[in-house]
C-alpha positions in Angstrom: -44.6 0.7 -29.5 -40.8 2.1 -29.4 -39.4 3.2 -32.3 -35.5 3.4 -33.3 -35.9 7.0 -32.6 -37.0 6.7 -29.0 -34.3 3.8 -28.4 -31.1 6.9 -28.9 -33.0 10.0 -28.3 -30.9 13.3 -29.2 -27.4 11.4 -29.5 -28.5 9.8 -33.0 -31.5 10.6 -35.5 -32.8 7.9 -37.3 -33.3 8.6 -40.7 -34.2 5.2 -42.5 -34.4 1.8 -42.1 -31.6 0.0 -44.0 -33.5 -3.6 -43.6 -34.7 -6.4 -41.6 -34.0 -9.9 -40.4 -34.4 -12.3 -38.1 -31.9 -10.9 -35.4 -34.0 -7.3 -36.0 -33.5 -3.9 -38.0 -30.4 -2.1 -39.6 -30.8 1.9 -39.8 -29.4 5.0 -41.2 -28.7 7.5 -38.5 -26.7 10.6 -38.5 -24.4 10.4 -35.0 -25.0 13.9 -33.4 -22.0 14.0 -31.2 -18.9 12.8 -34.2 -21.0 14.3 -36.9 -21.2 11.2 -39.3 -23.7 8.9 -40.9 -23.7 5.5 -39.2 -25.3 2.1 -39.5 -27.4 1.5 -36.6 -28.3 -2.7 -35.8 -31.2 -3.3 -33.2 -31.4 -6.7 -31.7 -35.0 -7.5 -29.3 -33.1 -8.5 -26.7 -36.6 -11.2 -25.9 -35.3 -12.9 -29.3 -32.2 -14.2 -27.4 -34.3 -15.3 -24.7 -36.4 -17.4 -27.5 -36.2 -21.3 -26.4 -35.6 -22.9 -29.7 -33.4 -19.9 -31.4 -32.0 -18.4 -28.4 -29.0 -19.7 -27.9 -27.7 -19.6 -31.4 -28.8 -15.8 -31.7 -27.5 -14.9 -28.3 -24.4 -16.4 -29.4 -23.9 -14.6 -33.1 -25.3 -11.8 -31.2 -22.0 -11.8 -28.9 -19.6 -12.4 -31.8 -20.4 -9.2 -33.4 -20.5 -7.1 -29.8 -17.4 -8.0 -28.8 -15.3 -7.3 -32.0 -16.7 -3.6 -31.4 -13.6 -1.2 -32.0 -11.2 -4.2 -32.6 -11.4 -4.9 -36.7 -9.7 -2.0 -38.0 -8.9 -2.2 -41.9 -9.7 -0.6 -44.6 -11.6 -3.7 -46.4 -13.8 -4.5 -43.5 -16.8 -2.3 -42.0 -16.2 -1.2 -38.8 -18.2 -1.4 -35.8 -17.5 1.4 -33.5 -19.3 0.8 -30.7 -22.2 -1.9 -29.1 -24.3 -1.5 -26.4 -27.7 -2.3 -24.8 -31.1 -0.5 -23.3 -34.1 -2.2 -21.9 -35.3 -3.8 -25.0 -32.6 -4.0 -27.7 -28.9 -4.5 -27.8 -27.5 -2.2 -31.0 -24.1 -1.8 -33.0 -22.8 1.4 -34.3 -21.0 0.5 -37.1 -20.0 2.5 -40.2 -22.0 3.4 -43.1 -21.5 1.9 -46.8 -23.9 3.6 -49.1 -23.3 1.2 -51.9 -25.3 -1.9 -51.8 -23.3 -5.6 -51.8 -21.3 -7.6 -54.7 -24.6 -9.7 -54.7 -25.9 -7.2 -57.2 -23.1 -8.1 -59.4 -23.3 -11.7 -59.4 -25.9 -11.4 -62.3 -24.5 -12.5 -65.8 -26.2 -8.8 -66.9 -24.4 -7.0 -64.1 -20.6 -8.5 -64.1 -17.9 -6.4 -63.2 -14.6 -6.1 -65.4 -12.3 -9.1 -64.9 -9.7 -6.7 -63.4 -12.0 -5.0 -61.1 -13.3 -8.8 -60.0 -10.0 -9.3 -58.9 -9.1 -6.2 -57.1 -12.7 -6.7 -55.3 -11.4 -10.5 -54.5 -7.6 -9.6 -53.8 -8.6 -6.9 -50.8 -11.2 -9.3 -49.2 -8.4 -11.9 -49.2 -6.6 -9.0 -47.7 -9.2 -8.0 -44.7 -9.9 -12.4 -43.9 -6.0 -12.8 -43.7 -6.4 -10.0 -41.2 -9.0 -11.0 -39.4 -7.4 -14.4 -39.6 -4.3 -13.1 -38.0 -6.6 -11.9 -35.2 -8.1 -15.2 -34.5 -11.0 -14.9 -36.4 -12.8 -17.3 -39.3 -15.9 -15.6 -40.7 -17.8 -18.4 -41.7 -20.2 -17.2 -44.0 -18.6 -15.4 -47.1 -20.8 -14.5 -50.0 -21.9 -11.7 -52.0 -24.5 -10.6 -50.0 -22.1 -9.9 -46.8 -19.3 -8.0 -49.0 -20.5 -4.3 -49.4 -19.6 -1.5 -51.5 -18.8 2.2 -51.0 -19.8 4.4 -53.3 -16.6 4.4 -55.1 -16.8 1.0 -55.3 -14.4 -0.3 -52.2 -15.2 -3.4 -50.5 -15.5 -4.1 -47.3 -16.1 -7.4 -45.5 -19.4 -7.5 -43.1 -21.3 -9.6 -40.2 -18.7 -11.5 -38.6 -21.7 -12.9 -36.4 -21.1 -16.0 -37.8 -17.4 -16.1 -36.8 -15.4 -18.9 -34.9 -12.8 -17.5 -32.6 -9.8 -19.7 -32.4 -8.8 -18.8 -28.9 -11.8 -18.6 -27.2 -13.0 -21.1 -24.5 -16.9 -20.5 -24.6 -18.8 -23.2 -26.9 -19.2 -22.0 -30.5 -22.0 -21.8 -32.9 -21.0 -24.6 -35.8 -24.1 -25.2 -37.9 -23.7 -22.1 -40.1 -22.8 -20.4 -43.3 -24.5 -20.3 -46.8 -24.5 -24.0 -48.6 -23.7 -22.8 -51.8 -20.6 -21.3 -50.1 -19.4 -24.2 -47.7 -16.6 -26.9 -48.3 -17.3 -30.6 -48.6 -15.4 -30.1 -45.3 -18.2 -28.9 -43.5 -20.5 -31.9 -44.4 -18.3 -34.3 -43.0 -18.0 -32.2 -39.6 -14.1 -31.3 -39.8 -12.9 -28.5 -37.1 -12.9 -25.1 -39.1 -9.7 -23.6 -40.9 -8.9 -20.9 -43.1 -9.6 -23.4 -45.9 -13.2 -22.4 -45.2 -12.8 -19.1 -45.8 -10.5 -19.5 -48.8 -13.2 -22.0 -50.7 -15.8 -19.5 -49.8 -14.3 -16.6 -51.5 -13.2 -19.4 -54.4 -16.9 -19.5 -55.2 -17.6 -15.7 -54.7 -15.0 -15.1 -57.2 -16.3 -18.0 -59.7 -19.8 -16.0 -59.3 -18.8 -12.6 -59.7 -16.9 -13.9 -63.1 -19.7 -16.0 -64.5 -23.1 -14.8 -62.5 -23.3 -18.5 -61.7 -22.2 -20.6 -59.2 -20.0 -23.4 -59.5 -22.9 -26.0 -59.2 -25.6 -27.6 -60.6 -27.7 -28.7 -58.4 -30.6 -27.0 -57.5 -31.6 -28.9 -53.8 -30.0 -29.4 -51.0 -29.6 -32.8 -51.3 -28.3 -32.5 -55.0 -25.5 -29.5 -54.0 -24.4 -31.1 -51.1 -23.4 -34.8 -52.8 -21.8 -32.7 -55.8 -19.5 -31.0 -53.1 -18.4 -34.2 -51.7 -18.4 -35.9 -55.0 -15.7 -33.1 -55.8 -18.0 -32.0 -58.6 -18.2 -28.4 -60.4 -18.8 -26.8 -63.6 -15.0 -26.1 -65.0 -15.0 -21.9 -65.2 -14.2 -21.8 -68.8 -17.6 -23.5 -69.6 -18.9 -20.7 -68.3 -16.6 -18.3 -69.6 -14.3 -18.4 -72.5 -12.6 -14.9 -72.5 -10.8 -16.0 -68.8 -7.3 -16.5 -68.9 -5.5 -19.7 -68.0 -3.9 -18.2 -64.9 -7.1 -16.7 -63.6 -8.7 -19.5 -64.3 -6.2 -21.1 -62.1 -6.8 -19.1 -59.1 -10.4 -20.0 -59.0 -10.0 -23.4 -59.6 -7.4 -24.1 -57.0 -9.4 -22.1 -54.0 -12.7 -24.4 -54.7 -10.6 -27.4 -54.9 -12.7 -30.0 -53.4 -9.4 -31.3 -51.3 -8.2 -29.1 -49.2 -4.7 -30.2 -49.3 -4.3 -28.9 -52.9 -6.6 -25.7 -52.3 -4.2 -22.8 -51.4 -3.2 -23.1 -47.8 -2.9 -19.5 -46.6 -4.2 -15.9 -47.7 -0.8 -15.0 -49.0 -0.7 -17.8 -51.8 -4.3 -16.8 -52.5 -3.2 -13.2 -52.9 -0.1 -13.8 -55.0 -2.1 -16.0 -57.5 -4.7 -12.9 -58.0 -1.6 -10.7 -58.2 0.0 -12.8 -60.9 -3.0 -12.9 -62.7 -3.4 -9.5 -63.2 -0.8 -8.0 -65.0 -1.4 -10.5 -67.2 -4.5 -8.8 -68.5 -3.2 -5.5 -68.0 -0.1 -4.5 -69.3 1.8 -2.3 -68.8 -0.5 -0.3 -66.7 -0.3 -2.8 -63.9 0.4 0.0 -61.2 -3.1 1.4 -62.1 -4.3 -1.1 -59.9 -4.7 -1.4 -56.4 -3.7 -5.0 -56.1 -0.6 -4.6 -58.0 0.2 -1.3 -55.7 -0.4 -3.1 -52.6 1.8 -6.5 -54.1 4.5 -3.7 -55.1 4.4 -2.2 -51.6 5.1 -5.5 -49.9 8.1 -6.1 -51.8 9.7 -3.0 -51.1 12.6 -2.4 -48.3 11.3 1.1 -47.4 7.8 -0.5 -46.1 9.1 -3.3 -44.9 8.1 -2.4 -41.3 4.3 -1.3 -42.2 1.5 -3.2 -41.7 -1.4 -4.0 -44.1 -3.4 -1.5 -42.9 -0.6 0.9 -43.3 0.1 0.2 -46.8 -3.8 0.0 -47.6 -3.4 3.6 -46.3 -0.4 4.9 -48.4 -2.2 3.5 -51.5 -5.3 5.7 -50.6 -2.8 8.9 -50.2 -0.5 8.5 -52.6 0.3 9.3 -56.7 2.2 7.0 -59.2 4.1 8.5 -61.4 6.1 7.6 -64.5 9.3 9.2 -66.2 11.1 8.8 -69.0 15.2 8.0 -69.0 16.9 11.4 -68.5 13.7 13.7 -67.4 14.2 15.4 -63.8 11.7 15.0 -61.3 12.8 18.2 -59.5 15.5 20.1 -59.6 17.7 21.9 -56.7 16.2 24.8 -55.4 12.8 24.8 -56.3 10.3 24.0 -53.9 8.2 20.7 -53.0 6.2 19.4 -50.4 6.0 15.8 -51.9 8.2 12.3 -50.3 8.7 9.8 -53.0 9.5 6.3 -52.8 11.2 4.9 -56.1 8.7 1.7 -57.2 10.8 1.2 -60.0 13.8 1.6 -62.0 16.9 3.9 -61.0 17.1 7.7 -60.3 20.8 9.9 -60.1 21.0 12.5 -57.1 23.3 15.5 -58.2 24.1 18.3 -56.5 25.9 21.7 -58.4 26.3 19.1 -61.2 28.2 16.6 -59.3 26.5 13.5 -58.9 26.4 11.9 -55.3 24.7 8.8 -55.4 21.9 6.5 -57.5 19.1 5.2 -55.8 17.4 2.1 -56.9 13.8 0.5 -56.0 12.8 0.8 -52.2 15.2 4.2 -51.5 13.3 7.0 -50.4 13.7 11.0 -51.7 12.3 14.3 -50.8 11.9 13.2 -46.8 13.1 16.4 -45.8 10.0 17.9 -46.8 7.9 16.3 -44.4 10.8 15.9 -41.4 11.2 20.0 -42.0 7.8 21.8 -42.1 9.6 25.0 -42.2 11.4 24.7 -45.2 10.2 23.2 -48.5 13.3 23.9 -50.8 15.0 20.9 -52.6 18.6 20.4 -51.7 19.5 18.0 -55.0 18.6 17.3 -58.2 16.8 14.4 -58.7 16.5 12.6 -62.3 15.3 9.7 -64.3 18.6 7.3 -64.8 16.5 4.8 -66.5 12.5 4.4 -67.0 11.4 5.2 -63.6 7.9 4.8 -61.4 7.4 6.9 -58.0 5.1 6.7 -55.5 4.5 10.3 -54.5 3.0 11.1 -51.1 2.2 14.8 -50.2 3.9 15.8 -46.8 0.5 17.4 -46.1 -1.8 14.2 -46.3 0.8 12.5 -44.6 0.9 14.9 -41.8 -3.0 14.7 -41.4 -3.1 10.9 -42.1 -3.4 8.3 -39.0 -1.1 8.3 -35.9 -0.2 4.4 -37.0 1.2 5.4 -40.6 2.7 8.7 -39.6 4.7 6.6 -36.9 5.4 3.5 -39.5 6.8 6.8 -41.8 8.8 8.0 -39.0 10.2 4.7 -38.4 11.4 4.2 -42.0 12.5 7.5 -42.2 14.6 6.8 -39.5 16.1 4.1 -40.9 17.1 6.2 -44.4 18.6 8.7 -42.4 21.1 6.2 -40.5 22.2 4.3 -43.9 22.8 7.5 -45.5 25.1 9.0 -42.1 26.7 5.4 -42.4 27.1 5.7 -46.1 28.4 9.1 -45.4 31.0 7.7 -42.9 32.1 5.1 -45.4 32.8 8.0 -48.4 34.8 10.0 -45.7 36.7 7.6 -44.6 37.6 6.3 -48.1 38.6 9.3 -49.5 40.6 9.8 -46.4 42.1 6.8 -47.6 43.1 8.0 -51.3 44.7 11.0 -49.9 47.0 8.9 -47.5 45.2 10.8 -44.6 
C-alpha cells in the first residue's frame, strides 16, 4: 500500500496525519527544500473517476488546484503549490497549528466579545478579497476558519467556491445548511449575500455557542429560514450591545435587500461596534488599526494586504500635549505616521511646520541607510497617536509594501518641495523681491 511518505520521497517528510475525509488525507510535513512546515492534501485520484461522486469531487477538486499561488492575504491559508503522481493529486498549502473557531462555538469556550469581532472583521476582510478576485466561497463556518497559534484567522477550503468569470459548469448543491440563506432554497444565482449571511451566523455562534435556529431537522431549519425565523441574539445573550447586536442581525436578515450589500458596510458596522466596548483603547485592536489605516491620506495607495502587513510591523504610540518624540540630533531608525492629533516640527528652535493626521515623519531614516541622525525636532502639539514602523522591518518586509512605502514616500517628498516653493516664493514676496 503507498504511504504519504512514498508519494514525495526526500523533497517532504511526512510527520503526521492532520485528518481525513471523503476527498482523502491532510498531513504535517516539513518541506526539505524551503525549510518550513506545510499542510500536505492527498486526493485518490480513482475517487474522481467514482460514477455517482465523481464529477462533483473532480470538480471541488479543481477549484482548490487552480487557486494554487493566487490567494495571497494574510486572513486566508495559502496554498503554495498543487500537483499530481500516479495515484493522488496533493496541495501544498501552509500550516496553521491552531485548530478552527469551531472549538469556540461552545457556550463553555466563547471568545471575548472584542476578540469575536476582530476574528469576524478580518474574515470579512480576506471574503471581500477573494470576492474582488472573482471568488464566493460557499461554505463558511467554524470549522473552515482556522487559527494560528497566536490566535489569527485565516479563511480555508475554497473547494466549494463559485468563480464568477469562469465558463466551465459549476458545482451548486453545496455549503453547510445551518449556514445557507433562504436564498439558496429557492435556487437564486449566488452573490456575496451568501457569504455575508454565512459569516452573520458564524458571528451569532461564536457570541452565543448556538446557532440562530431552532430546528433540529432538515425539514424544520430549512422552513424557519424561509419563514424568516430566528432566535433574536439578545435571548441568547444579554451583555451584547445594541450596535453589535445590530451587525449580526442585519447580516442574517432573511431578505437580502436589507442584509448589508457589500463587505465594506459589513466591516464598518463591526468597526463601529467596537470602540464602543472599548474605550479609549480602541487602537489596541486590529480592526480599529486596519479601519484607521484606510482612512488615512498616507496609505491611501496600499492595498489590504499592504495595510494587514504594516499592522503586523508596526507600534502605536501615545503622547501627551507638549512631550517630544525625538529631538534633533539624536539618532533613530523608526518612520512614523501621525494616526492622530497634531505634532510641531522645529528646527534650532524655530518652528517650520505642523503636521496633522495622515503626514508622515522620520522617512529619512529608511530613504538614507547611511545616516540615522534626526534633522528636526519633533513634538506633541496636542494628544497625539503614531504608528511607528522600524526602517529595519520595513526594509526586510515584502517587495509589495516596501514599493507601496516607496510610492507614498514619494508623494511626501513632492508636497513638501512644493510646499517649499510656495514659502520661497512668498517670502520673496514680503521683501518686494
Amino acid at each position: 500500500m503507498t504511504t504519504a511518505q512514498d508519494v514525495f520521497g526526500s523533497r517532504f517528510e511526512i510527520r503526521a496525519q492532520l485528518g481525513s475525509g471523503g476527498m482523502g488525507e491532510v498531513h504535517l510535513a516539513y518541506d526539505a527544500f524551503l525549510q518550513r512546515e506545510v499542510a500536505i492534501k492527498l486526493a485518490k485520484l480513482e475517487l474522481l473517476k467514482d460514477p455517482e461522486v465523481g464529477d462533483r469531487m473532480r470538480k471541488m477538486w479543481l477549484n482548490e488546484t487552480r487557486l494554487a499561488g493566487k490567494l495571497q492575504h494574510p486572513h486566508i491559508v495559502e496554498v503554495f503549490e498543487a500537483g499530481t503522481t500516479e495515484e493522488f493529486g496533493y496541495l501544498v498549502m501552509e500550516y496553521v497549528s491552531g485548530g478552527t473557531l469551531k472549538q469556540y462555538s461552545r457556550p463553555d469556550r466563547l471568545l471575548p466579545t472584542e476578540q469575536v469581532i476582530e476574528d469576524v472583521y478580518k474574515v470579512c476582510n480576506a471574503l471581500d478579497y477573494a470576492n474582488k478576485m472573482g471568488l464566493l466561497h460557499r461554505d463558511i463556518k467554524p470549522a473552515n476558519i482556522m487559527v494560528t497559534g497566536d490566535h489569527t484567522v485565516k479563511v480555508a477550503d475554497f473547494g466549494t467556491a463559485y468563480f464568477s468569470a469562469s465558463e466551465e459548469t459549476q458545482v451548486f448543491d453545496v455549503g453547510t445548511l445551518p449556514f445557507m440563506p433562504p436564498e439558496h432554497f429557492r435556487n437564486w444565482p449566488p452573490t456575496l449575500q451568501l457569504d455575508i449571511y454565512a459569516v452573520g451566523v458564524v458571528a451569532y455562534q461564536l457570541l452565543t455557542g448556538n446557532l440562530p435556529f431552532t430546528a433540529d431537522s432538515f425539514d424544520g431549519l430549512m422552513k424557519q429560514k424561509l419563514a424568516g425565523e430566528f432566535v433574536p441574539l439578545e435571548d441568547r445573550r444579554t451583555d451584547i450591545s445594541p450596535e453589535l447586536r445590530f451587525v449580526v442581525h442585519c447580516a442574517i436578515h432573511p431578505d437580502p435587500q436589507v442584509r448589508y450589500s457589500s463587505w465594506q458596510a459589513f466591516c464598518d458596522g463591526l468597526s463601529f461596534a467596537l470602540p464602543q466596548l472599548s474605550r479609549p483603547n480602541e487602537v489596541l485592536f486590529d480592526t480599529a488599526r486596519f479601519d484607521a489605516l484606510r482612512r488615512l491620506t498616507f496609505f491611501s495607495g496600499f492595498g489590504d494586504t499592504q495595510l494587514w502587513e504594516t499592522i503586523r510591523l508596526s507600534r502605536w504610540l501615545d503622547f501627551s500635549a507638549g512631550v517630544a518624540v525625538f529631538v534633533e540630533g539624536s539618532s533613530g531608525d523608526s518612520v512614523y505616521v501621525i494616526a492622530k492629533g497634531e505634532a510641531t516640527v522645529t528646527r534650532s528652535g524655530a518652528v517650520l511646520n505642523q503636521l496633522g493626521p495622515g503626514e508622515c515623519i522620520g522617512e529619512i531614516a529608511y530613504l538614507d541607510e547611511a545616516s540615522h541622525e534626526r534633522t528636526a525636532t519633533i513634538s506633541a502639539f496636542s494628544p497625539l497617536v503614531l504608528i511607528e514602523i522600524p526602517a529595519s522591518a520595513l526594509r526586510n518586509a515584502s517587495a509589495e509594501l516596501q514599493a507601496a512605502f516607496g510610492r507614498a514616500f514619494m508623494g511626501v517628498m513632492v508636497k513638501r518641495i512644493r510646499h517649499g516653493d510656495e514659502r520661497y516664493i512668498e517670502l520673496l514676496q514680503k521683501s518686494g523681491g
